[in-house]
VEXVEXPA-700270 format. One record per residue (C-alpha): residue number from 1; x negated, y, z negated. Coordinates in nm, 4 decimals. Example, Ala and Ser with C-alpha at 12.3 -4.5 7.8 and 13.67 -1.06 7.14 Angstrom:
<rs>
    n         u         v         w
    1   -1.2300   -0.4500   -0.7800
    2   -1.3670   -0.1060   -0.7140
</rs>
This chain:
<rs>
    n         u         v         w
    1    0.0000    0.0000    0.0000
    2   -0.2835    0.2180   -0.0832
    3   -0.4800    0.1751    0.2090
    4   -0.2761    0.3280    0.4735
    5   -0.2396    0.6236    0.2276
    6   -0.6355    0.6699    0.2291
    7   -0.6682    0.6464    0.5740
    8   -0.4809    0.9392    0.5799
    9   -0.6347    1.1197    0.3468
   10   -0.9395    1.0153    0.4835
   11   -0.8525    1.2152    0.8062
   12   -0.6862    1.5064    0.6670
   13   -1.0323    1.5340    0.4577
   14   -1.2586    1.4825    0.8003
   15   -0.9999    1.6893    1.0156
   16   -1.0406    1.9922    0.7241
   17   -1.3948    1.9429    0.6721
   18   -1.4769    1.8927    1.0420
   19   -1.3047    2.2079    1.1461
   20   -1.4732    2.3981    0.9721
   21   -1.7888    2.2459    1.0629
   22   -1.7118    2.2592    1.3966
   23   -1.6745    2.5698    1.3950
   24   -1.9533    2.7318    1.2326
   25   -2.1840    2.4692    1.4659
   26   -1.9688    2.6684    1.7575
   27   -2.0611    2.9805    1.6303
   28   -2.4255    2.9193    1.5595
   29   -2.4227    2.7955    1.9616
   30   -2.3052    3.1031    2.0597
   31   -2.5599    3.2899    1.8843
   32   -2.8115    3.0759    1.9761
   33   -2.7230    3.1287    2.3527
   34   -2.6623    3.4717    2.3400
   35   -3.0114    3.4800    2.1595
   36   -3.1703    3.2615    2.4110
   37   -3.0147    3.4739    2.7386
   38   -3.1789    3.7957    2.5313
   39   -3.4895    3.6578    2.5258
   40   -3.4867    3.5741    2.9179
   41   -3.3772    3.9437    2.9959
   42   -3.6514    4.0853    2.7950
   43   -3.9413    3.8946    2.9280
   44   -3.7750    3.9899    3.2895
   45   -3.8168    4.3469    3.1981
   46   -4.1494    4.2973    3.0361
   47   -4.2676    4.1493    3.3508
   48   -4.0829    4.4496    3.5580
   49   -4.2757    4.6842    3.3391
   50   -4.5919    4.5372    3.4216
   51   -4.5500    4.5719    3.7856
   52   -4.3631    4.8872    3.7574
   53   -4.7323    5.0629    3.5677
   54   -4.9078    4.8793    3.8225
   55   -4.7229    5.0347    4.1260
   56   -4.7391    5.3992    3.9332
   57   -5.0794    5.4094    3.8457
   58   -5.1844    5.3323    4.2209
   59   -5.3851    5.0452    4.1559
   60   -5.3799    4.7491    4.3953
   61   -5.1316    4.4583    4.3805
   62   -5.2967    4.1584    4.5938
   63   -5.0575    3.8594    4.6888
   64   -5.3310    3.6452    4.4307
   65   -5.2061    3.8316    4.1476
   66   -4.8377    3.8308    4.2442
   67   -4.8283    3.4409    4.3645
   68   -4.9935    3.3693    4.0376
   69   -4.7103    3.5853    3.8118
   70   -4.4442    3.4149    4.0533
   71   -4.5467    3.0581    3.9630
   72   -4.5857    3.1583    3.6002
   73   -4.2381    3.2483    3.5379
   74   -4.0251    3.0925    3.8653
   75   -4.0054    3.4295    4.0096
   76   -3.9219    3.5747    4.3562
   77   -4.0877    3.9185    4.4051
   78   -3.9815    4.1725    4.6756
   79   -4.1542    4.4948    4.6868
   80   -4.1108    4.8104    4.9288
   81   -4.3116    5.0752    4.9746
   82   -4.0617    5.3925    5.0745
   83   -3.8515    5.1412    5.2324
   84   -4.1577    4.9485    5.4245
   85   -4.1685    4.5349    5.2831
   86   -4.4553    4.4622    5.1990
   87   -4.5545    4.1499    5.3689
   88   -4.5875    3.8601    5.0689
   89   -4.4611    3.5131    5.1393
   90   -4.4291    3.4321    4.7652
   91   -4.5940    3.1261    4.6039
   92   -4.2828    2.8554    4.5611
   93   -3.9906    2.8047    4.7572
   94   -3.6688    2.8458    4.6318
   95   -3.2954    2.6281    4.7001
   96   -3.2531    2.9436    4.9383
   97   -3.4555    3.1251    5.1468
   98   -3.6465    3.4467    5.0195
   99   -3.4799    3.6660    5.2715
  100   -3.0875    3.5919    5.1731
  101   -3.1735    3.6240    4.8341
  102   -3.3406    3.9787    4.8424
  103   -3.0717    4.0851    5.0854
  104   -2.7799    3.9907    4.8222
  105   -2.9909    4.1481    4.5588
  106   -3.0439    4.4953    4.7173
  107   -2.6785    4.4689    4.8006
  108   -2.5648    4.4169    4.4772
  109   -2.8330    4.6613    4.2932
  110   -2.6433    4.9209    4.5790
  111   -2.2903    4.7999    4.4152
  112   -2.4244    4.8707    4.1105
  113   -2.5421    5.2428    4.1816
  114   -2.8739    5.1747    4.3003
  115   -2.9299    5.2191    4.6412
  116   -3.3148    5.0629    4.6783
  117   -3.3828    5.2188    5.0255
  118   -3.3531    5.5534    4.9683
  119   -3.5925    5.7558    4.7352
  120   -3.5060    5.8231    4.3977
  121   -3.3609    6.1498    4.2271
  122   -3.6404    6.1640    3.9728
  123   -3.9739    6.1680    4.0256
  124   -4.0917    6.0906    3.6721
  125   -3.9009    5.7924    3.5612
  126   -3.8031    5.4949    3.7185
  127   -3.4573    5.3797    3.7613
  128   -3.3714    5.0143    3.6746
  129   -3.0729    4.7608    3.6990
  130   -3.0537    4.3714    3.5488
  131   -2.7908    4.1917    3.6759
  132   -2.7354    3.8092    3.7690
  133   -2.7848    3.6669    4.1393
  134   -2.5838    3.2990    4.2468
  135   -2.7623    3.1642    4.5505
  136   -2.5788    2.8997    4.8156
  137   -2.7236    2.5833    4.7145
  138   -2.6089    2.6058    4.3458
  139   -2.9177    2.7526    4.2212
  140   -2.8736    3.1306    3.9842
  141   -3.1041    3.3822    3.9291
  142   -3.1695    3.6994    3.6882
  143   -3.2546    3.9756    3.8896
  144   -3.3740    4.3181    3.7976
  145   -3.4140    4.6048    4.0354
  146   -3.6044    4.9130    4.0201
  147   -3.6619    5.2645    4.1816
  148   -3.9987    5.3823    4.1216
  149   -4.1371    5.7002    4.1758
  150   -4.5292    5.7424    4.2590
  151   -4.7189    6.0053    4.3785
  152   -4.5740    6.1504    4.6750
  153   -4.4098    5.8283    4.7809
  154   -4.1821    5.5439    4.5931
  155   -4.1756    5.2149    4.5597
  156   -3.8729    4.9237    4.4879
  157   -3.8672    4.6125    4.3233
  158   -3.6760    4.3227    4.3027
  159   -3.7533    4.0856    4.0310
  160   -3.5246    3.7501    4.0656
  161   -3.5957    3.5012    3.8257
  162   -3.4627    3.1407    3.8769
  163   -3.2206    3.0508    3.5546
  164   -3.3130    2.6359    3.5519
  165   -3.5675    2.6322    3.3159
  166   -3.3416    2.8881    3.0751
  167   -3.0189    2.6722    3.1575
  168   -3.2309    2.3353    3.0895
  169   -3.2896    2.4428    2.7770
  170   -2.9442    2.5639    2.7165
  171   -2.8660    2.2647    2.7879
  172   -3.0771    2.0836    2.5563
  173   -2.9459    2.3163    2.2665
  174   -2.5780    2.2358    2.3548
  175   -2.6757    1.8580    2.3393
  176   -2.8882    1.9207    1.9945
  177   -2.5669    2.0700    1.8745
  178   -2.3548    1.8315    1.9873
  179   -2.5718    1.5359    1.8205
  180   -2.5404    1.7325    1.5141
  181   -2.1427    1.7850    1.5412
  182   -2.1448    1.4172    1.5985
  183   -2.3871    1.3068    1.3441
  184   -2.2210    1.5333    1.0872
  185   -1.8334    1.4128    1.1540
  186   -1.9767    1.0586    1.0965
  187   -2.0982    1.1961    0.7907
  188   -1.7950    1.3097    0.6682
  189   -1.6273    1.0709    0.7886
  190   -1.7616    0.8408    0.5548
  191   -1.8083    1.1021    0.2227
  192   -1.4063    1.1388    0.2792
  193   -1.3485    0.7830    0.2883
  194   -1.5518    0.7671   -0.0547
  195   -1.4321    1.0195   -0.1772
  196   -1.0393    0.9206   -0.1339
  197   -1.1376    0.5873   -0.2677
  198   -1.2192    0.7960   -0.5977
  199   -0.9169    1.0169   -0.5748
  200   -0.7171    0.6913   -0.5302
  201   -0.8686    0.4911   -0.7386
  202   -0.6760    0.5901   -1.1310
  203   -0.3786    0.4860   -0.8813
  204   -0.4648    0.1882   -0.7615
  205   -0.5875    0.0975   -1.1432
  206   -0.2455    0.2192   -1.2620
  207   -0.0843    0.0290   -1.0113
  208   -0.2040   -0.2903   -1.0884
  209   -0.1715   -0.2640   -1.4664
  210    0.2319   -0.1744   -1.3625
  211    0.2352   -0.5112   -1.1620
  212    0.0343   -0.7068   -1.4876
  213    0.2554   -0.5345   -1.7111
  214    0.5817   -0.6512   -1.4907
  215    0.4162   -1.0107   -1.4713
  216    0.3052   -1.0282   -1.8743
  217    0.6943   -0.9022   -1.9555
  218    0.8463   -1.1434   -1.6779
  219    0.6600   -1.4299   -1.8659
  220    0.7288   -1.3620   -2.1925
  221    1.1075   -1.3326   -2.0944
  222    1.1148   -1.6494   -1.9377
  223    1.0098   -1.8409   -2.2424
  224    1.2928   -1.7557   -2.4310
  225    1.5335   -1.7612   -2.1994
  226    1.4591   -2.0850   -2.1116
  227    1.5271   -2.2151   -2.4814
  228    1.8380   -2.0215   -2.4822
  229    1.9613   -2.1841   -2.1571
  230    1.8296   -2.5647   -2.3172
  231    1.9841   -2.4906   -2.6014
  232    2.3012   -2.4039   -2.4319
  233    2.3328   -2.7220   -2.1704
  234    2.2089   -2.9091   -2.5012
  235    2.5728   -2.8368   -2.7143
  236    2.8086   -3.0356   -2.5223
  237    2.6012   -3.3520   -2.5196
  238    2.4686   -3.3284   -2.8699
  239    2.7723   -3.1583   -3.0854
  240    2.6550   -3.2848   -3.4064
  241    2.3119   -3.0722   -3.3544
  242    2.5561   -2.7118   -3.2902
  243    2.4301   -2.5744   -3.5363
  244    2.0754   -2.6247   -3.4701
  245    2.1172   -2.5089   -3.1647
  246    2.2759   -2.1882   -3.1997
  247    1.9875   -2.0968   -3.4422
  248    1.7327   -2.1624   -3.2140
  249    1.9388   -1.9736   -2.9948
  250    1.9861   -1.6961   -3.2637
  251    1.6261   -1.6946   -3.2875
  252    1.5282   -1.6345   -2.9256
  253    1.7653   -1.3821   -2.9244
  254    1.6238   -1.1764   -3.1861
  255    1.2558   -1.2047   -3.0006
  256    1.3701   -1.1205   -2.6737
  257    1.5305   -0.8074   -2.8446
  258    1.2049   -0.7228   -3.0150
  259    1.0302   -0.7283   -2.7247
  260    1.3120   -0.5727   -2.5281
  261    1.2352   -0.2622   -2.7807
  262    0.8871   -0.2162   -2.7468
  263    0.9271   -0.2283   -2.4097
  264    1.1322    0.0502   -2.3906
  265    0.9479    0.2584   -2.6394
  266    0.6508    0.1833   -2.3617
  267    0.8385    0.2951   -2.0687
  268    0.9677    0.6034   -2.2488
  269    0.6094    0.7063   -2.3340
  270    0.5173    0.6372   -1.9712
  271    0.7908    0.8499   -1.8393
  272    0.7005    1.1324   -2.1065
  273    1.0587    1.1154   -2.1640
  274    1.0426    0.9930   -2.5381
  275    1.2275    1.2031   -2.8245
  276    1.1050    1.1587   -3.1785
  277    1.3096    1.2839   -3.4852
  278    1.0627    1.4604   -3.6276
  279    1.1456    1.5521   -4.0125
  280    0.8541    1.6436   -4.2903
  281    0.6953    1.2807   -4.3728
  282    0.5443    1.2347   -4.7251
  283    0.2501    1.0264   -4.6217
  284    0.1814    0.9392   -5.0353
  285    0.5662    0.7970   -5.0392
  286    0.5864    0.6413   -4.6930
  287    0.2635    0.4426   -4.8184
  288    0.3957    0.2946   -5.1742
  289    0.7138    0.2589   -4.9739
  290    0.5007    0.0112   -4.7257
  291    0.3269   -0.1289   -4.9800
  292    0.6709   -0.2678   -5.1692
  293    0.7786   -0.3692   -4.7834
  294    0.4473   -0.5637   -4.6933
  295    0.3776   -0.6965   -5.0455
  296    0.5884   -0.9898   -5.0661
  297    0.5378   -1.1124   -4.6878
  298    0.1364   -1.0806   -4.8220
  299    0.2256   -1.3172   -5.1103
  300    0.3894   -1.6131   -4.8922
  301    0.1251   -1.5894   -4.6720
  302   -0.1288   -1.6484   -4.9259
  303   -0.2541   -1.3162   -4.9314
  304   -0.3675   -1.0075   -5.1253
  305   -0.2490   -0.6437   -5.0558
  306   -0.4049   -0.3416   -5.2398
  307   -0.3068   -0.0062   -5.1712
  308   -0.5684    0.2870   -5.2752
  309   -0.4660    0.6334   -5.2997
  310   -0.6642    0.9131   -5.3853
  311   -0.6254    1.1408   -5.6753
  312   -0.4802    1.4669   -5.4785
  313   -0.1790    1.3866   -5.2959
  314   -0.2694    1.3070   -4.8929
  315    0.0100    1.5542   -4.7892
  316    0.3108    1.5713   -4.5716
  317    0.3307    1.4681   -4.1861
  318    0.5518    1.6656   -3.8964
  319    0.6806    1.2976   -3.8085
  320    0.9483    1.0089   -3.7562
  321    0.9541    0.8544   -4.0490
  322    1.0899    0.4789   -3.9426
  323    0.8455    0.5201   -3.6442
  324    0.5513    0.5986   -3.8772
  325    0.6685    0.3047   -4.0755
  326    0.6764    0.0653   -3.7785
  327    0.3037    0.1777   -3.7144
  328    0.2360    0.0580   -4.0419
  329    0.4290   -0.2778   -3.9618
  330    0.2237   -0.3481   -3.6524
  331   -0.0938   -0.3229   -3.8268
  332   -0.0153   -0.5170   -4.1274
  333    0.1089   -0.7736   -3.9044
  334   -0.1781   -0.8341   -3.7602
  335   -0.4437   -0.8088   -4.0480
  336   -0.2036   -1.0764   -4.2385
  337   -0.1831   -1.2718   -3.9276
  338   -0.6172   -1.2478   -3.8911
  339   -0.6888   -1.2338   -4.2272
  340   -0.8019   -1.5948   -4.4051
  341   -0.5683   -1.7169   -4.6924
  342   -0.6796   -1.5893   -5.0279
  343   -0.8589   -1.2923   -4.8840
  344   -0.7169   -0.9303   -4.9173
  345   -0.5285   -0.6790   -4.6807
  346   -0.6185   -0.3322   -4.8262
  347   -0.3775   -0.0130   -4.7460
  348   -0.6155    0.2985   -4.8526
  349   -0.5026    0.6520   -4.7442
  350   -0.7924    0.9310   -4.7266
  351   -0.7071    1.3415   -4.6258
  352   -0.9453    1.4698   -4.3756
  353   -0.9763    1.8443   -4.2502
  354   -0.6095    1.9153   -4.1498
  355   -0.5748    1.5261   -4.0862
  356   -0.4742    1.2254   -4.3047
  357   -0.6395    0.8553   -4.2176
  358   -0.4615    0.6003   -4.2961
  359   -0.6337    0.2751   -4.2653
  360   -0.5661   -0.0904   -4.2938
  361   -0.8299   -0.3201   -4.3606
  362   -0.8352   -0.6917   -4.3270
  363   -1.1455   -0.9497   -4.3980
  364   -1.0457   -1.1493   -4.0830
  365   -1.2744   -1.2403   -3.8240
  366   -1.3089   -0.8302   -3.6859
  367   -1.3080   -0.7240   -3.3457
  368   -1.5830   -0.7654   -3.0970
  369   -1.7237   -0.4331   -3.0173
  370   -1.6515   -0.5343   -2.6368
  371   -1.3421   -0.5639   -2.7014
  372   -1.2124   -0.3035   -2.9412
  373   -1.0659   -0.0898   -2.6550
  374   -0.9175   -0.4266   -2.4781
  375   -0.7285   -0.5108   -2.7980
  376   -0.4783   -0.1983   -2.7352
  377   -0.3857   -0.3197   -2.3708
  378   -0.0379   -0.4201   -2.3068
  379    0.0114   -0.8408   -2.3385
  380   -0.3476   -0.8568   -2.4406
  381   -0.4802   -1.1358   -2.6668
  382   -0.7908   -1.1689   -2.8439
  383   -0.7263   -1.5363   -2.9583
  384   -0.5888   -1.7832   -2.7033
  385   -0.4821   -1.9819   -3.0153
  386   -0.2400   -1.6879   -3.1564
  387   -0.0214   -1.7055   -2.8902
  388    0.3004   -1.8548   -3.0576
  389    0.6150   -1.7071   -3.0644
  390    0.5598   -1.4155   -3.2931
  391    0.2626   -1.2204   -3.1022
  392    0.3813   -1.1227   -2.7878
  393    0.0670   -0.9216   -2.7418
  394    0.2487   -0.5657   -2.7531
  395    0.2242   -0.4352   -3.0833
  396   -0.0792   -0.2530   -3.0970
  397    0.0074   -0.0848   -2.7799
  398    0.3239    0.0212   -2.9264
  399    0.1930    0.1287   -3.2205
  400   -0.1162    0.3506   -3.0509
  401    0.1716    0.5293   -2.8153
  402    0.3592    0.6176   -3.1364
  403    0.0776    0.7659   -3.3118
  404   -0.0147    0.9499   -2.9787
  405    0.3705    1.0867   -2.9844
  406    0.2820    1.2301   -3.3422
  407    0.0224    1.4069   -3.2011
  408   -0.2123    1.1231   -3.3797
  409   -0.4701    0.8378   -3.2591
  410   -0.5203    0.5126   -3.3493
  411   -0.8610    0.3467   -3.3816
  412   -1.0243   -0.0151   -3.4627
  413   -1.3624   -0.0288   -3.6486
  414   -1.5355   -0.2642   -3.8668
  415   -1.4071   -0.3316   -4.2114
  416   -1.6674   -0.3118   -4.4556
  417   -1.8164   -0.6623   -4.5367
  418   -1.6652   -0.7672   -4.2256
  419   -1.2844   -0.7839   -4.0786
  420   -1.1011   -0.5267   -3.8778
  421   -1.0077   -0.1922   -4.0008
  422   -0.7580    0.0157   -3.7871
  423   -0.7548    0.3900   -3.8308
  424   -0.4357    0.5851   -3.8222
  425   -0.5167    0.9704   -3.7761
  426   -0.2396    1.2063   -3.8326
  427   -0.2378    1.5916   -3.8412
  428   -0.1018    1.7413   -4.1560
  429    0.1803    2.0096   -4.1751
</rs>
């Protein structure tokens, strides 16, 4: 049931997560491309300017030099002196010819404003254009044109600089990015999978415990059901044993309605929806009060119960008294039921800071320290052997959820000299 439910949230968490990767990796590509097409542009100009001084100052540009900056940076140089080409051939051959590409370049510097073969306006500074320049066999260029005055004359330039190398490695960056979109939704992928494994998983544990708990309960109905039913089918053959049989019946009744009770006193703490009637609880009476309950039942088993108060009173409790009272019940049923014959079940009360601990001690066996957490689980048994009729395996729970509605807590430790001592902890008005 639980895994179709993390599969989603295993999406929603990637889809989420990967959005927002996805687009901050977008947004770094951009950047990175814009960056990268910056870069190209200024080295085109940086080149420009070189040839640009060169042309000004009057020195000499041989076709050595110029083949060797063409091949250096994949460029096509055309250069006019007051509208004359100067003969150069180039060094490389582009995807098309030389000719049609400084043709389309002086007409689109001309679209642009700058006319290359007629002398420019200024004769101090030259005038200068970048644009970009497709040619007819796929391949695209950068292309900056310049005006130059010099002298008494002027010069143009056309700078076209062939974009595979800068799209190759735009390329490569898109790809790098991608691997990294890729490698980082896997990643996700698999920390949201975890991670709704961990958000599930107090589900899934409270889940199963529902289905033990409906199991445990289911068994222990059966059992006396079954007698009930015997018992029942039993009457008409066997009418001399009635009476017998409506006892046993009698009996099984009274368990199943028992257990029918702490049931319910379990669901209604599960469902929060459990009222107390809370009235002001003198812990000093409710514990001689116990102690006249428990010490007969003490006696016929064979046992010893002492009750130790101390000298100042232990105080008054915001609580409901018969629940309080049926704490007490739970836990000297079980230290009488643990606790050998002729040894003693003690009842000692003790005030704390704003709490009173209540504690009853038997010198039983004790409780493993591996298990002292266990022994409050619903249906649980320490013993194998203590699973007759009267231990249904419930009352602990019970009685830690009713100290828990008091606002309280409930505790096993080690009695001392051995045995189990369980802790009740309850605040004080």
């Amino acid at each position: 049931m639980l895994k179709p439910l993390r599969r989603r949230l295993t999406l929603i968490f990637t889809a989420l997560t990967g959005s927002v990767l996805a687009a901050m990796l977008l947004l770094t590509l951009m950047l990175a491309q814009q960056q990268a097409r910056t870069a190209a542009r200024g080295r085109l100009s940086d080149i420009a300017d070189t040839l640009i001084e060169q042309m000004r100052s009057g020195r000499t540009i041989s076709d050595d030099w110029l083949a060797r900056m063409e091949a250096a940076s994949r460029l096509v140089i055309g250069i006019t002196d007051q509208g004359s080409p100067l003969f150069f051939s180039g060094s490389w051959t582009p995807a098309t010819s030389r000719e049609t590409l400084l043709a389309r370049a002086r007409e689109k510097a001309e679209a642009l404003g700058l006319p290359l073969e007629k002398a420019p306006v200024s004769s101090l500074y030259a005038v200068r254009q970048q644009f970009e320049l497709s040619g007819d066999n796929g391949d695209a260029y950068l292309a900056e044109a310049a005006l130059i005055p010099a002298g008494e004359g002027w010069y143009s330039l056309i700078l076209l600089q062939d974009t595979r190398p800068l799209q190759g490695g735009l390329l490569r960056l898109r790809l790098l990015y991608g691997g990294i979109g890729a490698a980082g939704a896997a990643l996700l992928l698999a920390v949201s999978w975890f991670l709704s494994g961990r958000v599930l998983r107090p589900t899934a544990e409270a889940i199963q415990k529902q289905r033990d708990f409906v199991a445990a309960a289911s068994h222990e109905l059966r059992s006396p059901l079954a007698v009930i039913r015997t018992s029942l089918s039993a009457i008409p053959a066997d009418p001399a044993g009635e009476k017998r049989y409506l006892k046993n019946i009698e009996g099984e009744a009274q368990r199943m309605s028992r257990l029918v009770d702490d049931l319910l006193i379990l669901a209604g703490s599960d469902a929060k929806n459990w009222k107390l009637r809370t009235e002001p609880v003198d812990l000093d009476a409710l514990l001689i009060d116990a102690f006249d309950q428990f010490e007969p039942l003490a006696r016929a088993k064979g046992l010893s119960l002492r009750l130790l108060l101390p000298q100042a009173p232990v105080g008054a409790a915001e609580g409901d008294r018969g629940r309080l009272m049926q704490i007490l019940s739970v836990l000297f049923s079980n230290a009488a039921d643990y606790a050998p014959q002729g040894s003693a079940v003690t009842l000692e009360a003790r005030r704390g800071k704003a709490r009173a601990l209540i504690t009853i001690s038997d010198q039983g066996p004790g409780v493993p320290d591996a298990e002292k957490e266990r022994v409050f689980d619903r249906f649980y048994r320490a013993d194998a052997a203590r699973s007759g009729k009267s231990h249904f395996g419930l009352g602990l729970s019970v009685a830690r959820e009713l100290a828990a509605l008091h606002g309280g807590s409930l505790t096993v430790g080690d009695a001392p000299g051995g045995g189990a001592a369980f802790t009740l902890s309850l605040p004080l008005r």
